[in-house]
N, C-alpha and C positions, 0 to 999 in steps of 0.2 A: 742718591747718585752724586749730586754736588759735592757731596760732603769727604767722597772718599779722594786718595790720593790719585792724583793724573797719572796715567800710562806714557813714558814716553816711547818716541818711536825714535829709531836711526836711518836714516835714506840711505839708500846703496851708492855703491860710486861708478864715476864711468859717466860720459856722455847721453845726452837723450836728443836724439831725433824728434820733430815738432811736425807732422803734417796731416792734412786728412787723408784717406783713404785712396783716394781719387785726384791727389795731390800733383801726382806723377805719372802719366800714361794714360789715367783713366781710373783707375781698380788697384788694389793692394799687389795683387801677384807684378805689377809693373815696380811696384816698389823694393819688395823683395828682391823681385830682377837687380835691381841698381846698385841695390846692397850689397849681391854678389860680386859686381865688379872686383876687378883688382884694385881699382882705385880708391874704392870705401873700406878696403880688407881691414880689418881694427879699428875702423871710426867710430863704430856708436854701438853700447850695450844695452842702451834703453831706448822706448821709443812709445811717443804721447801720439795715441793715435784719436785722432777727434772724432767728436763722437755719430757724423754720417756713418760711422763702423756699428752702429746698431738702426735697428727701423724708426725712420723718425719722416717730418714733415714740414719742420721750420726754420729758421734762424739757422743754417747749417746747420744741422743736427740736432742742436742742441731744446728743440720743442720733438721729446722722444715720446715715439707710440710705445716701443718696449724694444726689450734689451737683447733680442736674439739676432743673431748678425744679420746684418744689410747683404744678403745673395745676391746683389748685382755687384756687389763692390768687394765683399771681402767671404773669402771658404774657409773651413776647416785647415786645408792643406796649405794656405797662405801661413797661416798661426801656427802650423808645425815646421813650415821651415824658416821661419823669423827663431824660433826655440834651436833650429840647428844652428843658427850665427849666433845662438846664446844671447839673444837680443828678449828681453823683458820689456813688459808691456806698462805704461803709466794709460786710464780711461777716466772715461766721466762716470759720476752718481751725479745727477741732474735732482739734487735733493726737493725744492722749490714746489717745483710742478713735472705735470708729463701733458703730454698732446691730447686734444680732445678728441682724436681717432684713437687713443687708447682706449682699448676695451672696456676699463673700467669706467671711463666717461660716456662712452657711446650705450652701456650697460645702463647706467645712469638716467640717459634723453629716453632710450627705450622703455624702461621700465619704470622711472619717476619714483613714488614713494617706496614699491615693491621692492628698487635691484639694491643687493647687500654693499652696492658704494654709496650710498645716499648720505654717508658723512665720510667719504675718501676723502673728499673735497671740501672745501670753506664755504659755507652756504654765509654768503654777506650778511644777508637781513635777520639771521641765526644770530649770527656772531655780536650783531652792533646793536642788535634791538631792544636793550637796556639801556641806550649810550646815544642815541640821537635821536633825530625825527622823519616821520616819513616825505619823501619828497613825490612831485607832482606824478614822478616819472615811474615811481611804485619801488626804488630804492631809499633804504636809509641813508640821513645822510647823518654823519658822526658830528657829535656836539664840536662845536668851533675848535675849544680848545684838546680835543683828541684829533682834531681831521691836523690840525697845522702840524701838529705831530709825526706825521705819515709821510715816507719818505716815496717820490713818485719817481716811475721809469718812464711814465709817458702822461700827457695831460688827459684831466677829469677823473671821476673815480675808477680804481682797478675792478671794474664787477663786468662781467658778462653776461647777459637774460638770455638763459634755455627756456625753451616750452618742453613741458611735462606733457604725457600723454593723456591727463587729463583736461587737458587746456591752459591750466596754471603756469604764470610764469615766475623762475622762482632764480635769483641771482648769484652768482660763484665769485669769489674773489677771482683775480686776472690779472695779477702783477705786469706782466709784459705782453705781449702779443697776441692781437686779437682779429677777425673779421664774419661779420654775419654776411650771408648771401639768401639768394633765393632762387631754384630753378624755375626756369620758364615752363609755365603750363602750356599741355596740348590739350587742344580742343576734344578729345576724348576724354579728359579726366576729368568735365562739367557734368558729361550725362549723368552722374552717379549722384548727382543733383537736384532733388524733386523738384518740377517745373520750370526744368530748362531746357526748352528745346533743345535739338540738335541743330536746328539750323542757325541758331545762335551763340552755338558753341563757340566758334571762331571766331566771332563777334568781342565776346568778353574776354575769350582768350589771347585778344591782342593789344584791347586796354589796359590789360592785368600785366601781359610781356613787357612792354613800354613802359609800365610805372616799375618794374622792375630792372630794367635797364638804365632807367635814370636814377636809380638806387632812393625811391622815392616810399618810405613808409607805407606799408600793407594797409594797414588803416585807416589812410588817409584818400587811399585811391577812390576817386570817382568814376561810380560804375554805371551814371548818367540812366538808364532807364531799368534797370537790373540791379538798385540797387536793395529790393526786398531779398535778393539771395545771398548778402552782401555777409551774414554770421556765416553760412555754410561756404561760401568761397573762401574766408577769412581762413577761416579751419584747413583747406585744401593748402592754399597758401603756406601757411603752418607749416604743412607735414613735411613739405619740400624744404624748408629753413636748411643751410647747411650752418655745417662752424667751422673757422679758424682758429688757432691758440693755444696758449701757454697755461694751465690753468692749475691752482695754487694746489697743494697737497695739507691734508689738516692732518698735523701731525699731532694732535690728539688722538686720532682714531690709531688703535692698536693692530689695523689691517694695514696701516701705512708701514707702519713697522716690520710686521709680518715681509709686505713687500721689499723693503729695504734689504732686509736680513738675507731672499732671494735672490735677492740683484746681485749682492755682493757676493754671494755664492757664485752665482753664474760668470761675474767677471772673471775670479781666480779660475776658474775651469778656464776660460780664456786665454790664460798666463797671465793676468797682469800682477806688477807687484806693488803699484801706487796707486791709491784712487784719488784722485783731485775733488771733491765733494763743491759743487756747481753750484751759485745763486744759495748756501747756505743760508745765510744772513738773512735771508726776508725770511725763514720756515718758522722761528718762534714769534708770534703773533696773540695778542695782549691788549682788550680795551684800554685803550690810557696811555697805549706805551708806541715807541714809534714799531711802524714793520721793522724794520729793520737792527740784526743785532741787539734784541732783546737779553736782558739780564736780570738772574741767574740762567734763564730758560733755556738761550741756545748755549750754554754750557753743559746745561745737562744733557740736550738733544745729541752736543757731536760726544763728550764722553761716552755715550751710550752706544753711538756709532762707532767709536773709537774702540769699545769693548767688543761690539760681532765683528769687527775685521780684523781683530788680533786673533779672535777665535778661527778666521779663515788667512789666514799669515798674510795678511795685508794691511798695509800703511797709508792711513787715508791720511787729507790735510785739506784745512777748507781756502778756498782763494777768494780774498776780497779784497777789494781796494777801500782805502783809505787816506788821508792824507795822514802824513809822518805827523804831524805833531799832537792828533790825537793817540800815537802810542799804544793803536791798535794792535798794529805789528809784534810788539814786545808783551803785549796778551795773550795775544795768539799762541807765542811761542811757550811762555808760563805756563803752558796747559800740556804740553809735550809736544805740539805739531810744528812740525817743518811748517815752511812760511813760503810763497811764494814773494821772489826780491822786486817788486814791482820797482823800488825806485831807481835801482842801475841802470834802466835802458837813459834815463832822463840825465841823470849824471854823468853817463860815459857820452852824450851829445855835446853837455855843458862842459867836461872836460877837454873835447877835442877842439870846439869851436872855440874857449876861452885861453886854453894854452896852461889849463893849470889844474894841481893834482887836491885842491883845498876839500873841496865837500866831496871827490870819490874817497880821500883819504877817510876824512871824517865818519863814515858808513862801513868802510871795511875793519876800521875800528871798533865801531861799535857790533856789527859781529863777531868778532874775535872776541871782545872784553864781555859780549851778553849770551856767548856761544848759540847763537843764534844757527837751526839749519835752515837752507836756502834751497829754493829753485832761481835758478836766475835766466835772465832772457834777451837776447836784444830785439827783434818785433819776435810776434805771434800771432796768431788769428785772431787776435783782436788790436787795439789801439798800442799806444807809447802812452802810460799814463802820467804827463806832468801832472796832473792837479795835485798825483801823490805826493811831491816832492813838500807842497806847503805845511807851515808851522801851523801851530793849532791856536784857532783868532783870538783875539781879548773878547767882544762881543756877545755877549749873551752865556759866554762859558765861565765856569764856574773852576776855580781855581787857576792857578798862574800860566801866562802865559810860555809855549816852547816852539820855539826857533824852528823852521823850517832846516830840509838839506838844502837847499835854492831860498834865496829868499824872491817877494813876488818880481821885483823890478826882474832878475835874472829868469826867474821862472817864463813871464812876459815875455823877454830876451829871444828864450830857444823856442815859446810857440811862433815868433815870430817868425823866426828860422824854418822852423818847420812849414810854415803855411805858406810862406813866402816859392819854398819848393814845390809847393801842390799839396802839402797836408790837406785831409780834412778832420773839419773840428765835430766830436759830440758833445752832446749838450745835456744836461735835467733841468727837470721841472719843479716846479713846487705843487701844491694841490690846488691852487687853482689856474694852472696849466701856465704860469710864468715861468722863463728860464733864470734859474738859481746860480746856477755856473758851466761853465762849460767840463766834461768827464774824461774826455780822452780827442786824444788828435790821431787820426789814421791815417799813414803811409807806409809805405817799406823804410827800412831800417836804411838802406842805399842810401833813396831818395831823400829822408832824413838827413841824411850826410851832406847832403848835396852831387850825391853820383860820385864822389871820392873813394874810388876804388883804395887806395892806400889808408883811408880813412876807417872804410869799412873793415880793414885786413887789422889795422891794427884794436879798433875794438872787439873785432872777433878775439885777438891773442890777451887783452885785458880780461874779457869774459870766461875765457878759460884756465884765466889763472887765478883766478878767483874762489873765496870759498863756496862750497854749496858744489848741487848738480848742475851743470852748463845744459841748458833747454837750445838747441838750434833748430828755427825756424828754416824748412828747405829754401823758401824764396829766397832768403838772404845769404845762403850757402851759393846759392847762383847768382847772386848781386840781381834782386827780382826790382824792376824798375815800379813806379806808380803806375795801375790801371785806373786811369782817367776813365775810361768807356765804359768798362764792367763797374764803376762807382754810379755811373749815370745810368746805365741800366735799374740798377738796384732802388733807386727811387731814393724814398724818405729813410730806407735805414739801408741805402748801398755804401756808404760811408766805408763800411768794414772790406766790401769788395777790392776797395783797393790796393791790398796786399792779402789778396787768393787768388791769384792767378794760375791757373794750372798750367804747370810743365810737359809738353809734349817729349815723349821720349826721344824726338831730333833735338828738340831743345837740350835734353840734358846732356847728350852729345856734343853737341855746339859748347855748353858749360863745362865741360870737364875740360875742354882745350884752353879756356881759359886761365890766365896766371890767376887770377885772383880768386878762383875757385879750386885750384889744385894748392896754391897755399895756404886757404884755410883748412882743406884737408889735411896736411901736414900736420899742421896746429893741432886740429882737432884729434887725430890718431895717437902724438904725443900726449895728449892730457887724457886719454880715455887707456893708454898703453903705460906710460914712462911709471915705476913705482913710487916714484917721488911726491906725486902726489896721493898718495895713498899716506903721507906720513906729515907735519907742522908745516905752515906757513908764517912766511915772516917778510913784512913791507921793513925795507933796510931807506934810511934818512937822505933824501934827496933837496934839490931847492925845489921850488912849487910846478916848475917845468915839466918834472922830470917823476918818472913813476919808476919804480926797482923793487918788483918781488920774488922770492922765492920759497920752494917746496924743497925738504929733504925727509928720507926715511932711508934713517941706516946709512951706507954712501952712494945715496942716489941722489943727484939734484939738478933742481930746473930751477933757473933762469928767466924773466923777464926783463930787461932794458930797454927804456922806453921813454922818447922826446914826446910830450904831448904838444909841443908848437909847430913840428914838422912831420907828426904822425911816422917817425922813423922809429926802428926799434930792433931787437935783438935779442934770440931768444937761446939759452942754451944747455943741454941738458944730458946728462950720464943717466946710464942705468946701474949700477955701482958694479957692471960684470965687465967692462970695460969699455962698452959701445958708448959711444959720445955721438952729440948733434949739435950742429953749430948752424943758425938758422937767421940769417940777416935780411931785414925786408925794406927796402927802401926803393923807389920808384925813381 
C-alpha cells in the first residue's frame, strides 16, 4: 500500500458554512430556513455540518454511537432541500474511536469473549503485555521508555476497565473521554440473594446507595454485619456498572475496516462531498512508537481510506494540528490531501493587532510556491490554535532547527491578547499527568479581536481572499460575543463552550440588521459568486502596513486593499460582463 503512488484529490470551490445542527433555531430545518433568506441568496455552496447530525453521546458529537441521522435534529427532507440551494455537505469520520453505547461496545460488555467485536477495540493489556509490567491495579504499565513515548489527552493511562459477563475485568484503550458510574440499588434486588432477609434489604441497600453517591469504590464498601454476602452483592453492583466514553477502534481488525468502508458509503447517500477524517493521528498504534502519527502506518491507514472514498466520489483529508516547524503540514499535503490552514486564524490576529503584513505574507507564500490545498477558518467549534504557529525546537530533535510563523515572544504576545479579553486556555499532559504546554485558547474570533467590529470585517474580507475554501464559523458571521456562563457550566472541559452559543431565530433577526453582518455577507456572496476567483491569485508589493491582493480569470477581477493599522480596506470587483462592485469599509 505505502509503496504505490498517492492519489491526489481537488476541493471544490465556493464558500462553506461551519455550524452544528442545532446551531440556529434549534434543528437543521431552522437553518435551511435562514439559508433561504434573501439575504444569504449566493452565500455558501458548502456546508460542515458537525457531527450532533449523527446519534452520538459526548464531546458534541463527536463520541458517535453510529452514523444514521440524529431524528431530533436533522430529516431526510432537511438534506433534500440544502441539495436544492445546491449546497454540498463537508461531515466527520470520527476514525479514532465511537461511543460505548455503540452497539458494537455494548455487544462487547454483553457478551465478553463470545460477541464478534472482542478485538473492534484495543484491548490494553493485549496490546503491551510483551512491553511492560503488571501493575497493582491489574493494568500493564508500558516499560519506561515506551510509556514517555505516548502522547496524552488527559492525565494517567488512557485504559478503561469493563467487567465481562464472566466476572473478568479486562482493559480498552480510552484516548479521551471517560466516566464509570453505578446505579443505585433497590431493596428488591438483594432478595435474589441467598440469606438475606427481606427485612434487611433496605438496610444494605442504603449502605451500598451512599457509598455509591460518594463515588467510593465497590469494593472497598463496608457492609459492617453483612459482610459474608459481600462477593454476591459485589456481583449485583457489577451488573449496574454504567459507561462513559470515547473508546479507541483497532484498526487491525479487518471489521474496522469493513465498517469504515460503510460509513463512508452512508455519508455520500447523505450528500456530503468532503469528509474531514477526526482524531486520525492517534489510529496507528505501535509498541515502541508514540500513539500518535505513527510512521509508515498511518500512511498506509489514510491511503487506504483515501482509496474507498475515491471509490464513493469523496474527498477525504485528515485534520490535525501541529506546530509549523515540524513540517507536518507539508507532509500532509505530499500525500495528496488538502490540509486544514490552522495557522491563519493566529496570523490574521497577529496581523491586525501588530499593524503588519510580514508572517501573513510569508504563509500565503508558501502556499502559492508548495501549491498547497487549504481549508481555512477564523474560529470553529473548537479553539484558535497558536501553539501551531511555533518553529520546531532545537531540544531533543534531531536535525536543524526551522523558524516558527510567529516567533514564541509574539506567539506569547497574542495569547496575551487573547486571554486578557476572556480567552480560555487548553492545556496537555504528559504521562504522568503534568502539563507539557498549553493546546489552544478558546473564544469567539469577535472577542479575539477585542469586539472590533471593523476588525472583525476586515479579516473576514482577508479570509476570503485567500487561497483554499473559506470555512465560516455562524457565530462569527453574527459577531458571537464570549459565553462566560455556558464555559462555566461545562466544567473541566467547558473551555470549548465558549463559542457554541446557539442563535435563537430572534437573534438572527436582530443580526441581519446589523452592519456588520450584512457586510460580511456581501463579502462572502462575492467570493462564493464573482468568477474571478475561480482563476490565479496574486499578492501585488506593498510596505509591511498594507496588504493588496488579487484574483483574475479571463477579464474578471477582484480586489483587495487593505491598511492593516487602521483595519480599513477596499475591495473591488468585475465579472468580466460588465457588472462591477466597488465595496469601501471603513467605520
Amino acid at each position: 500500500m505505502s509503496q504505490e503512488q498517492p492519489l491526489s484529490q481537488t476541493l471544490p470551490t465556493g464558500v462553506m458554512l461551519n455550524a452544528y445542527p442545532d446551531s440556529i433555531g434549534g434543528k437543521l430545518a431552522d437553518i435551511v430556513a435562514v439559508l433561504k433568506r434573501p439575504e444569504l441568496k449566493d452565500t455558501f455552496s458548502l456546508f460542515y455540518i458537525l457531527p450532533t447530525f449523527f446519534n452520538s453521546d459526548l464531546d458534541r458529537g463527536f463520541s458517535i454511537i453510529d452514523y444514521g441521522l440524529n431524528e431530533e435534529l436533522v430529516t431526510p427532507e432537511d438534506l433534500a432541500e440544502l441539495s436544492k440551494l445546491n449546497i454540498n455537505f463537508k461531515l466527520d469520520l470520527v476514525l479514532n474511536h465511537l461511543s460505548v453505547q455503540s452497539h458494537q461496545f455494548r455487544d462487547l460488555i454483553e457478551r465478553g469473549n463470545e460477541s464478534p467485536y472482542k478485538d473492534f477495540f484495543v484491548d490494553w493489556n493485549e496490546f503491551w503485555h510483551q512491553h511492560g509490567t503488571l501493575g497493582p491495579d491489574g493494568a500493564i504499565i508500558p516499560t519506561e521508555e515506551y510509556l514517555q513515548k505516548l502522547f496524552m489527552r488527559k492525565p494517567g493511562l488512557p485504559i478503561l476497565k469493563v467487567r465481562f459477563p464472566d466476572g473478568s475485568d479486562r482493559l480498552y484503550w480510552n484516548t479521551f473521554y471517560q466516566d464509570v458510574s453505578y446505579q443505585a440499588l433497590e431493596p428488591e434486588d438483594l432478595t435474589e440473594i441467598e440469606g438475606i432477609a427481606p427485612e434487611d434489604a433496605p438496610t444494605i441497600a442504603s449502605l451500598i446507595n451512599q457509598a455509591i453517591a460518594a463515588k467510593t469504590d465497590p469494593s472497598s464498601i463496608d457492609l459492617d454485619g453483612y459482610a459474608a454476602h459481600k462477593d454476591e452483592i459485589l456481583r449485583l453492583i457489577e451488573r449496574k456498572r454504567q459507561y462513559l466514553g470515547q473508546m479507541d477502534l483497532n484498526a487491525r481488525s479487518e471489521k474496522v475496516w469493513s465498517f469504515y468502508e460503510e460509513t463512508l458509503q452512508r455519508l455520500r447517500s447523505y450528500g456530503a462531498k468532503i469528509i474531514r477524517l477526526d482524531a486520525f493521528a492517534y489510529l496507528h498504534k505501535e509498541p515502541g512508537e508514540a500513539n500518535f502519527f505513527n510512521r509508515p502506518g498511518t500512511w498506509d491507514y489514510l491511503e487506504r481510506l483515501k482509496r474507498i472514498a475515491e471509490a464513493n466520489d469523496l474527498i477525504v483529508f485528515p485534520e490535525i494540528h501541529a506546530e509549523y516547524g515540524t513540517g507536518l503540514h507539508e507532509e500532509v499535503a505530499s500525500k495528496g490531501f488538502p490540509i486544514y490552514d490552522f495557522f491563519f486564524p493566529g496570523l490574521v490576529i497577529d496581523a491586525l493587532e501588530r499593524g503588519t503584513n510580514q508572517a501573513l505574507l510569508r504563509w500565503i507564500n508558501e502556499i502559492r510556491s508548495k501549491g498547497l490545498q487549504t481549508i481555512n477558518m477564523l474560529g470553529c467549534h473548537d479553539g484558535i490554535p497558536l501553539l501551531d504557529l511555533r518553529g520546531k525546537t532545537a531540544a531533543g530533535d534531531a536535525g536543524s532547527f526551522r523558524e516558527g510563523l510567529l516567533d514564541e515572544e509574539q506567539i506569547e504576545a497574542t495569547m496575551a491578547r487573547v486571554t486578557e479579553r476572556g480567552g480560555r486556555v487548553k492545556n496537555l499532559y504528559g504521562p504522568d499527568g503534568r502539563k507539557i504546554a498549553y493546546y489552544q485558547i478558546n473564544a469567539t474570533f469577535f472577542s479575539a479581536l477585542g469586539e472590533d467590529e471593523q476588525k472583525l470585517l476586515m479579516a473576514r474580507a482577508i479570509q476570503l481572499f485567500m487561497p483554499g475554501i473559506p470555512q465560516v464559523w455562524y457565530l462569527d458571521l453574527f459577531a458571537g460575543k464570549n459565553d462566560y456562563e455556558a464555559a462555566d457550566r461545562g466544567g473541566a472541559a467547558g473551555h470549548k463552550e465558549i463559542n457554541r452559543t446557539n442563535l435563537s431565530l430572534e437573534d438572527v433577526e436582530a443580526g441581519l440588521k446589523r452592519l456588520v453582518v450584512r457586510d460580511q455577507l456581501k463579502l462572502i456572496q462575492l467570493r462564493n459568486t464573482c468568477p474571478a476567483f475561480q482563476g490565479s491569485f496574486e499578492v501585488h508589493p506593498t510596505d509591511e502596513h498594507h496588504l493588496r491582493i488579487s484574483w483574475r480569470n479571463g477579464e474578471s477581477l477582484a480586489t483587495l486593499d487593505a491598511d492593516l493599522r487602521n483595519s480599513s480596506f477596499r475591495v473591488g470587483a468585475s465579472d468580466g460582463k460588465g457588472e462591477e462592485q466597488r465595496l469601501s469599509f471603513e467605520r
